[in-house]
mmCIF file as gemmi writes it, N, C-alpha and C atoms, coordinates in Angstrom:
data_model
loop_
_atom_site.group_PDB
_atom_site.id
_atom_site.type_symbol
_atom_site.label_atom_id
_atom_site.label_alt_id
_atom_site.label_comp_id
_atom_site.label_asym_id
_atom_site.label_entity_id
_atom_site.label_seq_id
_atom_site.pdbx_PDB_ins_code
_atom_site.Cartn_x
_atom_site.Cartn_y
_atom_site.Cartn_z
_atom_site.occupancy
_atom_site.B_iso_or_equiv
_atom_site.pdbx_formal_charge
_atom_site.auth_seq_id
_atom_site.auth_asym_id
_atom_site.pdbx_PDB_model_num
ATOM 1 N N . UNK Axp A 1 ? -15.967 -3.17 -12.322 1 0 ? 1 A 1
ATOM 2 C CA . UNK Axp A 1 ? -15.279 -2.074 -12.967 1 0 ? 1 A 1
ATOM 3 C C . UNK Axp A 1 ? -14.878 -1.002 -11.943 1 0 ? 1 A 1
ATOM 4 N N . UNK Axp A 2 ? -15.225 -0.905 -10.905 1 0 ? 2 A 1
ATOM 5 C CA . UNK Axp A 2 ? -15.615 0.407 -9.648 1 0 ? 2 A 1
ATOM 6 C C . UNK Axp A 2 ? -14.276 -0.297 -9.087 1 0 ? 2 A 1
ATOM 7 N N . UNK Axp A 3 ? -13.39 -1.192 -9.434 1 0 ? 3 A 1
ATOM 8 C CA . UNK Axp A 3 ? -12.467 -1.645 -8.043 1 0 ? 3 A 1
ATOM 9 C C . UNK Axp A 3 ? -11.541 -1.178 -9.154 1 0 ? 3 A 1
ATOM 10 N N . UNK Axp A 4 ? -11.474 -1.787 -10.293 1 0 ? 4 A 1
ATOM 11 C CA . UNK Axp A 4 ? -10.257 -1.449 -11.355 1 0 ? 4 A 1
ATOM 12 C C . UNK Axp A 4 ? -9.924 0.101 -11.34 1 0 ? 4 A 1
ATOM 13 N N . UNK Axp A 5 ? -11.034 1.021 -11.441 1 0 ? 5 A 1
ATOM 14 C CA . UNK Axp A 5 ? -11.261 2.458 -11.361 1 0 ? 5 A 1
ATOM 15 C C . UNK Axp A 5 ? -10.758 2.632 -10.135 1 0 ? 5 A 1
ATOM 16 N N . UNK Axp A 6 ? -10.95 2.083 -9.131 1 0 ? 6 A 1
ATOM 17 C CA . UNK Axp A 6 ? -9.749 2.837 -8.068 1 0 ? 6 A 1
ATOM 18 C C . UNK Axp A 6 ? -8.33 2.324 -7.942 1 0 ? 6 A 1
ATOM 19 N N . UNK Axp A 7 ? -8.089 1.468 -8.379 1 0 ? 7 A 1
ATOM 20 C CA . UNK Axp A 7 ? -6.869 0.863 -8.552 1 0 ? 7 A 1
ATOM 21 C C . UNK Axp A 7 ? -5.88 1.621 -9.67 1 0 ? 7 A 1
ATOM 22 N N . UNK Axp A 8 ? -7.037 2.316 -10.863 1 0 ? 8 A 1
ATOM 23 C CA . UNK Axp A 8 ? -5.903 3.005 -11.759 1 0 ? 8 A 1
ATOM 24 C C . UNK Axp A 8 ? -5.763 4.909 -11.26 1 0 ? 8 A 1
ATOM 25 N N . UNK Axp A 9 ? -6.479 4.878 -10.165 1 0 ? 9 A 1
ATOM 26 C CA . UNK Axp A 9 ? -6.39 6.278 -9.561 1 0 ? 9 A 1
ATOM 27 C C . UNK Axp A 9 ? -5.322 6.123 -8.428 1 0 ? 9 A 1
ATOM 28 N N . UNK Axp A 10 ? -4.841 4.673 -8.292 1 0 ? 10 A 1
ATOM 29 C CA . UNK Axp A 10 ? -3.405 5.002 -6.889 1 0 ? 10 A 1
ATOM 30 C C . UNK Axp A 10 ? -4.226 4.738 -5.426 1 0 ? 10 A 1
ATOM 31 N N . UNK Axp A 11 ? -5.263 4.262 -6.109 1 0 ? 11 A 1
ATOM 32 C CA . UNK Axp A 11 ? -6.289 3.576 -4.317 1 0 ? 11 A 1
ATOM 33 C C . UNK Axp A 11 ? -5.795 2.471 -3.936 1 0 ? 11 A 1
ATOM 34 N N . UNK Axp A 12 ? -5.39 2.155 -2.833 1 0 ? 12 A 1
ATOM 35 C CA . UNK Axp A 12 ? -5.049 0.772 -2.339 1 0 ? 12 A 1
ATOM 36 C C . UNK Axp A 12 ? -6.465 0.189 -1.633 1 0 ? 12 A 1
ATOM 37 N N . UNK Axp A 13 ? -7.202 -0.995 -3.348 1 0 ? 13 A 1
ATOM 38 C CA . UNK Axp A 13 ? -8.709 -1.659 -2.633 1 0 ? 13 A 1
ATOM 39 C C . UNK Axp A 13 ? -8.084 -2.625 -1.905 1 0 ? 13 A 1
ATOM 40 N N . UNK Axp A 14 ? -8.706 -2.953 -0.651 1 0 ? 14 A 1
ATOM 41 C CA . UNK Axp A 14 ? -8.015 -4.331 0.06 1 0 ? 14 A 1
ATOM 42 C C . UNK Axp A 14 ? -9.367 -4.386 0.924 1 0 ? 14 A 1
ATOM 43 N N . UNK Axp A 15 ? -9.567 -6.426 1.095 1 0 ? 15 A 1
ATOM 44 C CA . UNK Axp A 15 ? -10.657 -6.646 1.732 1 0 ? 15 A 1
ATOM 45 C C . UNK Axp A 15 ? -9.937 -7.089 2.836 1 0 ? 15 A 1
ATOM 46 N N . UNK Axp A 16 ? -10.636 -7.818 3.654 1 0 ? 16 A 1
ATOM 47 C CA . UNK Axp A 16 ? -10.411 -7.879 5.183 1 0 ? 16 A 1
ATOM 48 C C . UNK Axp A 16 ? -10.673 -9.296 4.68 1 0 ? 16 A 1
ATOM 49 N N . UNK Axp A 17 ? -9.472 -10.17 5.464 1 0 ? 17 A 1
ATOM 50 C CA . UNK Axp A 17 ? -9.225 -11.899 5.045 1 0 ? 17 A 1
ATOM 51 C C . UNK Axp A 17 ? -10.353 -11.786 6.541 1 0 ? 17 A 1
ATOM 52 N N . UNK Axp A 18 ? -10.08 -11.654 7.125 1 0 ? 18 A 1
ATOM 53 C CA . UNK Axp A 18 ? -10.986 -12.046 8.245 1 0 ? 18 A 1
ATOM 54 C C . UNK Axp A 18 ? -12.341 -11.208 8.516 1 0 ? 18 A 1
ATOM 55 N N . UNK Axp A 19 ? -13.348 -11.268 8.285 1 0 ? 19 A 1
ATOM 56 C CA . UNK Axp A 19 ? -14.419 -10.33 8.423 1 0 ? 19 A 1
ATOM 57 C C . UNK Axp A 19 ? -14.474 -10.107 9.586 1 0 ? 19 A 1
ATOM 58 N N . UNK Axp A 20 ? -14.229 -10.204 10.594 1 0 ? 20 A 1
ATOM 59 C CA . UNK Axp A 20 ? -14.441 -9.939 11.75 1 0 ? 20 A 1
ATOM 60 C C . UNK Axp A 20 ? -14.026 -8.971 12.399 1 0 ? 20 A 1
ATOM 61 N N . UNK Axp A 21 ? -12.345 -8.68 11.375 1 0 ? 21 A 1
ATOM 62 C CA . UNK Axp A 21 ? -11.626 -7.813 11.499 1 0 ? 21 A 1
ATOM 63 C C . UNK Axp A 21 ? -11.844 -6.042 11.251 1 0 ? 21 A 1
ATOM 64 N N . UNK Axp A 22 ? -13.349 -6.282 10.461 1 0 ? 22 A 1
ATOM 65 C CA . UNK Axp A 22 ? -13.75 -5.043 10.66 1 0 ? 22 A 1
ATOM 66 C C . UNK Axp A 22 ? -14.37 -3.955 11.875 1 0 ? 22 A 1
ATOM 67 N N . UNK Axp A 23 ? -14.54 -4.521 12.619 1 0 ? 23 A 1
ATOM 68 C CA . UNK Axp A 23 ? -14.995 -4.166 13.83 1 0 ? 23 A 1
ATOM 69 C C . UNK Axp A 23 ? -13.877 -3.892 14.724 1 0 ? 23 A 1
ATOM 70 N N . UNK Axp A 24 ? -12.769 -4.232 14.625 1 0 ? 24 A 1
ATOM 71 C CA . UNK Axp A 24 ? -11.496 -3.322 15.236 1 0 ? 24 A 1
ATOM 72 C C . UNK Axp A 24 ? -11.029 -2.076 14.806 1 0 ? 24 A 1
ATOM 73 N N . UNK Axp A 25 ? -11.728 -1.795 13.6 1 0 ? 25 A 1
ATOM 74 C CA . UNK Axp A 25 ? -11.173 -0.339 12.92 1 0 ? 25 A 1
ATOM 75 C C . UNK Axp A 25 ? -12.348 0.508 13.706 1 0 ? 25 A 1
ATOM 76 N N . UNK Axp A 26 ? -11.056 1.708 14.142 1 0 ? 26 A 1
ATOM 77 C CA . UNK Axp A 26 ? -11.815 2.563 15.312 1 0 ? 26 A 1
ATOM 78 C C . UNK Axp A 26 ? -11.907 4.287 14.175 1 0 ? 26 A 1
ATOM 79 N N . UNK Axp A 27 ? -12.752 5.045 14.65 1 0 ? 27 A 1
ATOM 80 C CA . UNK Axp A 27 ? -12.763 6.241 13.658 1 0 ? 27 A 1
ATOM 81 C C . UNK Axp A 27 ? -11.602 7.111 13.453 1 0 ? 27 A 1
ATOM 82 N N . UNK Axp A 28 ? -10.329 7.113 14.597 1 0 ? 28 A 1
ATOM 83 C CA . UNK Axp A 28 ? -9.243 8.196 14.638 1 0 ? 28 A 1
ATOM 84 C C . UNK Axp A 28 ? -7.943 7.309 14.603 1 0 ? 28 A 1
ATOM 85 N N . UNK Axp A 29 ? -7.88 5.522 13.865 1 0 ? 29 A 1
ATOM 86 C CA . UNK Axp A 29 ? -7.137 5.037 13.531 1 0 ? 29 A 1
ATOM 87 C C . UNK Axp A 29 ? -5.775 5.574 13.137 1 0 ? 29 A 1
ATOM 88 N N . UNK Axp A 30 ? -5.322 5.246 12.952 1 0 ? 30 A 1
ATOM 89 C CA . UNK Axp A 30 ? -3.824 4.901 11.528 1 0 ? 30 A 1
ATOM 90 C C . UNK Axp A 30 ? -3.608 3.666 11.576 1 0 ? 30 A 1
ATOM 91 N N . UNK Axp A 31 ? -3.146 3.436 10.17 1 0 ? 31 A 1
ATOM 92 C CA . UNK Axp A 31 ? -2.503 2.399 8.938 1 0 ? 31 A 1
ATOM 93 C C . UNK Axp A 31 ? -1.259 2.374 8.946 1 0 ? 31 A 1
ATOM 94 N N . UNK Axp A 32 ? -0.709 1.454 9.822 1 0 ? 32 A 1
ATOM 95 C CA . UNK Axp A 32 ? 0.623 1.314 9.098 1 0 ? 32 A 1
ATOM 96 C C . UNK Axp A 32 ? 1.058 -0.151 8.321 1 0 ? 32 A 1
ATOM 97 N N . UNK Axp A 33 ? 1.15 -0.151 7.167 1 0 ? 33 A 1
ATOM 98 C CA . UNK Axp A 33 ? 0.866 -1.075 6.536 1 0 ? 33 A 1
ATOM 99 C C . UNK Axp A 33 ? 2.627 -1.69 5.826 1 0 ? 33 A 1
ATOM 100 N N . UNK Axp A 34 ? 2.55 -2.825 6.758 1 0 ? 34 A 1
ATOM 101 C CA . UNK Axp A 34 ? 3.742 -2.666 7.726 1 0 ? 34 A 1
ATOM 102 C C . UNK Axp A 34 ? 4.339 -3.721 6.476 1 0 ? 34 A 1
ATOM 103 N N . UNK Axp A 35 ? 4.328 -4.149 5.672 1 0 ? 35 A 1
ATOM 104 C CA . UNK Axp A 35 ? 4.604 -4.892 3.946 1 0 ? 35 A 1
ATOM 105 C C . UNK Axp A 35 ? 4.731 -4.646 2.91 1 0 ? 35 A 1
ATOM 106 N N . UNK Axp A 36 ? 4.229 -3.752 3.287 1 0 ? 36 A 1
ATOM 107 C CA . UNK Axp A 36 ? 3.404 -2.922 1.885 1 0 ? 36 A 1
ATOM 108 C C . UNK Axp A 36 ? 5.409 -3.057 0.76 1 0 ? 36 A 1
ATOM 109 N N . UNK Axp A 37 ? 5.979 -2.601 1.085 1 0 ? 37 A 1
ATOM 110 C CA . UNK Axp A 37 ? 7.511 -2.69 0.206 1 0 ? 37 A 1
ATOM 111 C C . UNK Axp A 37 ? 7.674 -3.968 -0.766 1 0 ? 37 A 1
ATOM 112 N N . UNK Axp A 38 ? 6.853 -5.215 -0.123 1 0 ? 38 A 1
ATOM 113 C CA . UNK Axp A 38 ? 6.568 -6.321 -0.732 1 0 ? 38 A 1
ATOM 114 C C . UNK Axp A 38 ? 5.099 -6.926 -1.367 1 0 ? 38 A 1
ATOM 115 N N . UNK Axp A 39 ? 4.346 -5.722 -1.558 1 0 ? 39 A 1
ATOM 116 C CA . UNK Axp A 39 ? 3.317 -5.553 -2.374 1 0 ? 39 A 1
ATOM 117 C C . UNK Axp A 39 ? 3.785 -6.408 -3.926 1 0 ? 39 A 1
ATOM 118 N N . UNK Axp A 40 ? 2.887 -7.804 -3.638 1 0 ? 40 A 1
ATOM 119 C CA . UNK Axp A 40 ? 3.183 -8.382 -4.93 1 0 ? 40 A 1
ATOM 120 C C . UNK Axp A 40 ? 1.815 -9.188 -4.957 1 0 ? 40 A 1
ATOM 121 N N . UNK Axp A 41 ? 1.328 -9.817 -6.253 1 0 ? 41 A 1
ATOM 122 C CA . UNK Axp A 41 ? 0.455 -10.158 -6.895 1 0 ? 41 A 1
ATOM 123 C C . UNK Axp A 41 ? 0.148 -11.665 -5.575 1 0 ? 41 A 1
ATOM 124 N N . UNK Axp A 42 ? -1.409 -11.88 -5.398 1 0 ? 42 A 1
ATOM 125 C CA . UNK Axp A 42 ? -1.167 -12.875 -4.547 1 0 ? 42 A 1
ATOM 126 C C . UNK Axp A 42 ? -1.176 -13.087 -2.939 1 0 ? 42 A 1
ATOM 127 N N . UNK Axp A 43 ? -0.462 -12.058 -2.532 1 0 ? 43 A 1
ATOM 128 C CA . UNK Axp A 43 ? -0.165 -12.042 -1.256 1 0 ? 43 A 1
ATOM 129 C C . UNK Axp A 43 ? -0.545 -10.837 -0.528 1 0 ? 43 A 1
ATOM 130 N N . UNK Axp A 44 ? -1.603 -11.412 1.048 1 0 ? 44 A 1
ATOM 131 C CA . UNK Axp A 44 ? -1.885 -10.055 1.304 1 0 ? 44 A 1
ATOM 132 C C . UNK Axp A 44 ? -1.037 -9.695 2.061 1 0 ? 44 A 1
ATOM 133 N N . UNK Axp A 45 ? -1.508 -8.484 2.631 1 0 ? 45 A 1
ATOM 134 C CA . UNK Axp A 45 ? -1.101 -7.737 3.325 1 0 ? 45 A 1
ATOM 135 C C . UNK Axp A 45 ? -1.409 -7.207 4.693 1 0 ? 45 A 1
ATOM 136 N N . UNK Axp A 46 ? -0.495 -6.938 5.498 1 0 ? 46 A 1
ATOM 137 C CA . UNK Axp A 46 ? -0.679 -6.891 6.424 1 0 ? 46 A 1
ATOM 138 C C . UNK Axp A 46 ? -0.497 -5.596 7.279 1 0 ? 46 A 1
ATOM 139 N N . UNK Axp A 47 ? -1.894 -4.996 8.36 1 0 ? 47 A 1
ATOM 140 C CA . UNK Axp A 47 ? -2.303 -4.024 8.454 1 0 ? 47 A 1
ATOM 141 C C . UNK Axp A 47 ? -2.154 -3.412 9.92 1 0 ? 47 A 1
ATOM 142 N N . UNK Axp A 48 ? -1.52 -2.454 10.653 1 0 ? 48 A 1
ATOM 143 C CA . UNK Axp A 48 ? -1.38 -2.438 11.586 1 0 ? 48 A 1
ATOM 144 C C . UNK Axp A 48 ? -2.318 -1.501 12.069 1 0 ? 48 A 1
ATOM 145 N N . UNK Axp A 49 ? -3.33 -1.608 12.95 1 0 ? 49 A 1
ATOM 146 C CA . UNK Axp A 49 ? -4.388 -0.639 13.445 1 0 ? 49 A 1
ATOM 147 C C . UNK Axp A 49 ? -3.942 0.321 14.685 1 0 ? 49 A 1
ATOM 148 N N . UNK Axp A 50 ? -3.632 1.062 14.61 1 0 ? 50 A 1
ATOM 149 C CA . UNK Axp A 50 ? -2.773 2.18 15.773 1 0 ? 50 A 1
ATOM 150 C C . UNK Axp A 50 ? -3.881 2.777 16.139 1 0 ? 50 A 1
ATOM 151 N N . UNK Axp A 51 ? -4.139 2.356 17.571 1 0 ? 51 A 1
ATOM 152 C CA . UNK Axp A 51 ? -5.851 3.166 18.049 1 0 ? 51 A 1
ATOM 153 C C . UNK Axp A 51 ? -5.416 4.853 18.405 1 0 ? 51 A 1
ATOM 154 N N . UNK Axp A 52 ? -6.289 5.328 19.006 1 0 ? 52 A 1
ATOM 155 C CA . UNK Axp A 52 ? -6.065 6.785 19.107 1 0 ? 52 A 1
ATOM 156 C C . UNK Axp A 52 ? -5.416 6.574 20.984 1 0 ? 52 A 1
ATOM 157 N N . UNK Axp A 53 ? -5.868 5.724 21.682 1 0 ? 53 A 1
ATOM 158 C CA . UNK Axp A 53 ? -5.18 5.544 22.801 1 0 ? 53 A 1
ATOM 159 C C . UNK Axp A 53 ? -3.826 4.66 22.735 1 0 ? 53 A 1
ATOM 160 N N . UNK Axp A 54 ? -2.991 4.108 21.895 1 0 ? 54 A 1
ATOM 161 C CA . UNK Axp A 54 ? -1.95 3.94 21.582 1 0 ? 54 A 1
ATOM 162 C C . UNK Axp A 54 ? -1.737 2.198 21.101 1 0 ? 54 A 1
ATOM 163 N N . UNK Axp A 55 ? -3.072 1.488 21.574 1 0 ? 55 A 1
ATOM 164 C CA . UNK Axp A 55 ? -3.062 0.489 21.493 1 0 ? 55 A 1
ATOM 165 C C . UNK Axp A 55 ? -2.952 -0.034 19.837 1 0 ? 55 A 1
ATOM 166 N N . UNK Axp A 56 ? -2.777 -1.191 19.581 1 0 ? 56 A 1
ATOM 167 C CA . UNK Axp A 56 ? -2.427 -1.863 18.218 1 0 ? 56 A 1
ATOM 168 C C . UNK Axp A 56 ? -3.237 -3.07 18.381 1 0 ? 56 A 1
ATOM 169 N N . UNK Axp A 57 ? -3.719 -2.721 16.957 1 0 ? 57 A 1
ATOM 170 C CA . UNK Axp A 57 ? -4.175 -4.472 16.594 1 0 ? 57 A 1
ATOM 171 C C . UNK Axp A 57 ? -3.672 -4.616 15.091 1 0 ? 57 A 1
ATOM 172 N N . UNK Axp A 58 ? -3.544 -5.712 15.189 1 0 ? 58 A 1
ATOM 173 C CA . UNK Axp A 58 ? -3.222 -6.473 13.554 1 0 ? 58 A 1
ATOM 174 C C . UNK Axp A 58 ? -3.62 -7.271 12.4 1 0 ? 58 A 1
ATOM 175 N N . UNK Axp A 59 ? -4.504 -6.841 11.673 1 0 ? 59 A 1
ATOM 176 C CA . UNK Axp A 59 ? -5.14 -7.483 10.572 1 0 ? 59 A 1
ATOM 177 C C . UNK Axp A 59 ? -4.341 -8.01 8.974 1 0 ? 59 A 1
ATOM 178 N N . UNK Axp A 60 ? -4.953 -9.037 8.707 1 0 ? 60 A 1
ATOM 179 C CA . UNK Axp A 60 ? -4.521 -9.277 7.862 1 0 ? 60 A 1
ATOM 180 C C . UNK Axp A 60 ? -5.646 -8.378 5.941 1 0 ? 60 A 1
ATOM 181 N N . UNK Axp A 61 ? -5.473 -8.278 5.36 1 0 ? 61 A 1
ATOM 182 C CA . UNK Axp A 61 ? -6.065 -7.638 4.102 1 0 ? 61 A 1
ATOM 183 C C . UNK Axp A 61 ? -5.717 -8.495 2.876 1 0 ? 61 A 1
ATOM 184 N N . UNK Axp A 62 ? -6.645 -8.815 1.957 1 0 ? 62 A 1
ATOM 185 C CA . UNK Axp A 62 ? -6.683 -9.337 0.976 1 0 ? 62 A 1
ATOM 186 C C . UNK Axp A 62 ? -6.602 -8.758 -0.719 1 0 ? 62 A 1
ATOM 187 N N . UNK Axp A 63 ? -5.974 -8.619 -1.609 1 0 ? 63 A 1
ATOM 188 C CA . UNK Axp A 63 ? -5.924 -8.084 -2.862 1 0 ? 63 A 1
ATOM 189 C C . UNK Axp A 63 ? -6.11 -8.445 -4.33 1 0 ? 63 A 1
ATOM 190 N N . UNK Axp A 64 ? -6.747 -8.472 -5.103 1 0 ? 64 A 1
ATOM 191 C CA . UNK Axp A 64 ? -6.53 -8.55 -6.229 1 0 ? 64 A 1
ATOM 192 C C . UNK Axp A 64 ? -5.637 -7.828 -7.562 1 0 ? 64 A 1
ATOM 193 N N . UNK Axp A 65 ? -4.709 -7.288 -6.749 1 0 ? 65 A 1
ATOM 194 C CA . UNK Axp A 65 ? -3.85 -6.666 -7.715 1 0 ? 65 A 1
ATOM 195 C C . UNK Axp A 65 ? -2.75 -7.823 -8.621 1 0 ? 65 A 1
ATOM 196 N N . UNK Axp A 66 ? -2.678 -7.347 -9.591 1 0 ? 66 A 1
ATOM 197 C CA . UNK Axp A 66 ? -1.953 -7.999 -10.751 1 0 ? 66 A 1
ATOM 198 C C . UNK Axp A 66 ? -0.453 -7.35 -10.88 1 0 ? 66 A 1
ATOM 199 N N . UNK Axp A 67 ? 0.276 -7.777 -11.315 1 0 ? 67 A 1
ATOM 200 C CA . UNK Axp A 67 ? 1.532 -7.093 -11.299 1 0 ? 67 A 1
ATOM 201 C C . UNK Axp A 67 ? 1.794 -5.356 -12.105 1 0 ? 67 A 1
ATOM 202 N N . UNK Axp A 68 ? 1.163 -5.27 -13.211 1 0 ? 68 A 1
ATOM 203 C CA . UNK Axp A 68 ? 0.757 -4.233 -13.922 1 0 ? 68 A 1
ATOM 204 C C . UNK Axp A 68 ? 0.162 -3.065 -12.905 1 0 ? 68 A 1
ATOM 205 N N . UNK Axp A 69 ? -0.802 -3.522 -12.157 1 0 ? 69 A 1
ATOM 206 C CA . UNK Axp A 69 ? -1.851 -2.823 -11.399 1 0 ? 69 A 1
ATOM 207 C C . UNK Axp A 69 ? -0.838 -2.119 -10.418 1 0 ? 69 A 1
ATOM 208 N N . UNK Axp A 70 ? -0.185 -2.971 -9.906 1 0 ? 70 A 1
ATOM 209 C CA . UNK Axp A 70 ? 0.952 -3.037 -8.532 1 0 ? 70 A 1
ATOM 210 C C . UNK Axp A 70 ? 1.206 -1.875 -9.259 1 0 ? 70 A 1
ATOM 211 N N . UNK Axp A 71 ? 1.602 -1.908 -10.492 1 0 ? 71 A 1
ATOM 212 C CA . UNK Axp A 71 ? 2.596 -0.497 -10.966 1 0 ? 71 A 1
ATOM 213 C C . UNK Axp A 71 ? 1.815 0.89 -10.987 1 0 ? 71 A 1
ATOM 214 N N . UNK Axp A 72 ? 1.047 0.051 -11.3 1 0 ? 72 A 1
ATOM 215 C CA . UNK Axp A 72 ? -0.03 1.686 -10.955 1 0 ? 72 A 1
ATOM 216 C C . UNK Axp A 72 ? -0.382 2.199 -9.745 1 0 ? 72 A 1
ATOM 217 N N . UNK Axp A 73 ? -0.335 1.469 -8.286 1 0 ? 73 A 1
ATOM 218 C CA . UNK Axp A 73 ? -0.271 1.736 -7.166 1 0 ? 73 A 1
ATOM 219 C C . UNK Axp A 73 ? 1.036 2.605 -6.66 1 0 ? 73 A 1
ATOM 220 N N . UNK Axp A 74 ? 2.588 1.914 -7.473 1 0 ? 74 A 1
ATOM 221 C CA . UNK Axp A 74 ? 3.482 2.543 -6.859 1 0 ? 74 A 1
ATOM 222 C C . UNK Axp A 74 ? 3.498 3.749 -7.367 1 0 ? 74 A 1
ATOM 223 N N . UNK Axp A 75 ? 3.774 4.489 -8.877 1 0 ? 75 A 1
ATOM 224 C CA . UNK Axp A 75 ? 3.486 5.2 -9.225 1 0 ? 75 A 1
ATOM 225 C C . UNK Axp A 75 ? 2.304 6.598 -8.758 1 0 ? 75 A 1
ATOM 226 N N . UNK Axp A 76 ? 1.114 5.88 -8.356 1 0 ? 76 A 1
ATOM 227 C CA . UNK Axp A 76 ? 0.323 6.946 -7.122 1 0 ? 76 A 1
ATOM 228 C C . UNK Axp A 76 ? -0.857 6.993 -8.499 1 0 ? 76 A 1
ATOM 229 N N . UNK Axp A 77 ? -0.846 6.296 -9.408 1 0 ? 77 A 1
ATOM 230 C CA . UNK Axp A 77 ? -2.261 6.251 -10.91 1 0 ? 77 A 1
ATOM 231 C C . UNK Axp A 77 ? -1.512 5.558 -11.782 1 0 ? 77 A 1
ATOM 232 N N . UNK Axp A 78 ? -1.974 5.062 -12.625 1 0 ? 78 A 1
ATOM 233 C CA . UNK Axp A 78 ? -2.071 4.624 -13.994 1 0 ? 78 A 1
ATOM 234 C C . UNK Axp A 78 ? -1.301 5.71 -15.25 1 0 ? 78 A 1
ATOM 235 N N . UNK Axp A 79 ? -2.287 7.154 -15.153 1 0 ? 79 A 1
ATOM 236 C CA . UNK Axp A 79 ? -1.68 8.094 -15.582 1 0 ? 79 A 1
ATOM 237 C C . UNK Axp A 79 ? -0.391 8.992 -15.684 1 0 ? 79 A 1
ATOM 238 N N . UNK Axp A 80 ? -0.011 8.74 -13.942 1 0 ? 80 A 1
ATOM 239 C CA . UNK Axp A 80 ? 1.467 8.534 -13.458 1 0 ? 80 A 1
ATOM 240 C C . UNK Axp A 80 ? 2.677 7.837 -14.156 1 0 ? 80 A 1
ATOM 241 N N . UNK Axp A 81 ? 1.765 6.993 -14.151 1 0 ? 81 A 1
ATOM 242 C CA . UNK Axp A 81 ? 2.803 5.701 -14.685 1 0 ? 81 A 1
ATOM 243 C C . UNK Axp A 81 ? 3.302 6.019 -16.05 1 0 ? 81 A 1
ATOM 244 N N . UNK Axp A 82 ? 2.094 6.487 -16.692 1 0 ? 82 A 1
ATOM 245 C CA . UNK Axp A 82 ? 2.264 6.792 -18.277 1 0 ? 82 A 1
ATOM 246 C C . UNK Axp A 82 ? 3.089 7.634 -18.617 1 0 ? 82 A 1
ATOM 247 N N . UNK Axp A 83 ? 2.465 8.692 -18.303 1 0 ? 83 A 1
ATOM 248 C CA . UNK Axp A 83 ? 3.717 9.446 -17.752 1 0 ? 83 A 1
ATOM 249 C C . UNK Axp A 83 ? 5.216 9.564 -18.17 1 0 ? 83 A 1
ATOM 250 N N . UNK Axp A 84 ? 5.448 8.764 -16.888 1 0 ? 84 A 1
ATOM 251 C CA . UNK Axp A 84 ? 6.791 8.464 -15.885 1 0 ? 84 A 1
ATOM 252 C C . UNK Axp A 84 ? 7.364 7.777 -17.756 1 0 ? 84 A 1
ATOM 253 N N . UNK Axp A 85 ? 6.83 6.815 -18.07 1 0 ? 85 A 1
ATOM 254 C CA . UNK Axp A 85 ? 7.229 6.192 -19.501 1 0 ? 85 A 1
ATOM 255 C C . UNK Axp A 85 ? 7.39 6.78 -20.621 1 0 ? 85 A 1
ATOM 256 N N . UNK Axp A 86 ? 6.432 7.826 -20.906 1 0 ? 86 A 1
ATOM 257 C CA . UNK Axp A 86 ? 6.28 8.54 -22.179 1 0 ? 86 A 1
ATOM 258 C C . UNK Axp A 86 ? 7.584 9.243 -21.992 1 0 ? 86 A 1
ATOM 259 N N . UNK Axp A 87 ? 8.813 9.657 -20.584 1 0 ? 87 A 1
ATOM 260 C CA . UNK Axp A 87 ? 9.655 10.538 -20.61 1 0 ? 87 A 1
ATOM 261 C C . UNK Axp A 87 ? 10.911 9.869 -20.654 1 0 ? 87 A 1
ATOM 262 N N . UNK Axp A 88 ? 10.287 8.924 -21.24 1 0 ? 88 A 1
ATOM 263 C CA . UNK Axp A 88 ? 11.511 8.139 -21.413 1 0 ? 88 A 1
ATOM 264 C C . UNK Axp A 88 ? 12.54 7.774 -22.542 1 0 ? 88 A 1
């Protein structure tokens, strides 16, 4: 229930396809999450790690989002979304 709950607050949950891949995330990172436009049910995503000395690494991320859910991500919540519909 704790993953759905961030998913209808506009959290992007994503696991790491490769576990190993956690140990490249450095504390003064950035995300550039270089797919994300093709955020669809199924398919992960792919994560670009921008170190604080300029270097890059590239992970892949895993999702359980559903197409519905997706909508609640673009939107930025669930509540958003509702929203965005009720003004319609």
């Amino acid at each position: 229930i704790h993953e759905t709950n961030l998913k209808k607050q506009g959290m992007l949950a994503l696991t790491f396809a490769n576990e190993s891949d956690f140990d490249k995330v450095q504390e003064d990172d950035r995300f550039d999450f270089t797919d994300l436009a093709q955020f669809t049910p199924g398919k992960p995503l792919t994560v670009v790690l921008i170190h604080k000395d300029g270097s890059k690494d590239t992970i892949i991320c895993n999702h359980t989002y559903n197409a519905h859910q997706i909508e609640w991500f673009k939107a930025g919540s669930a509540l958003n979304l509702i929203r965005a519909q009720q003004k319609k």
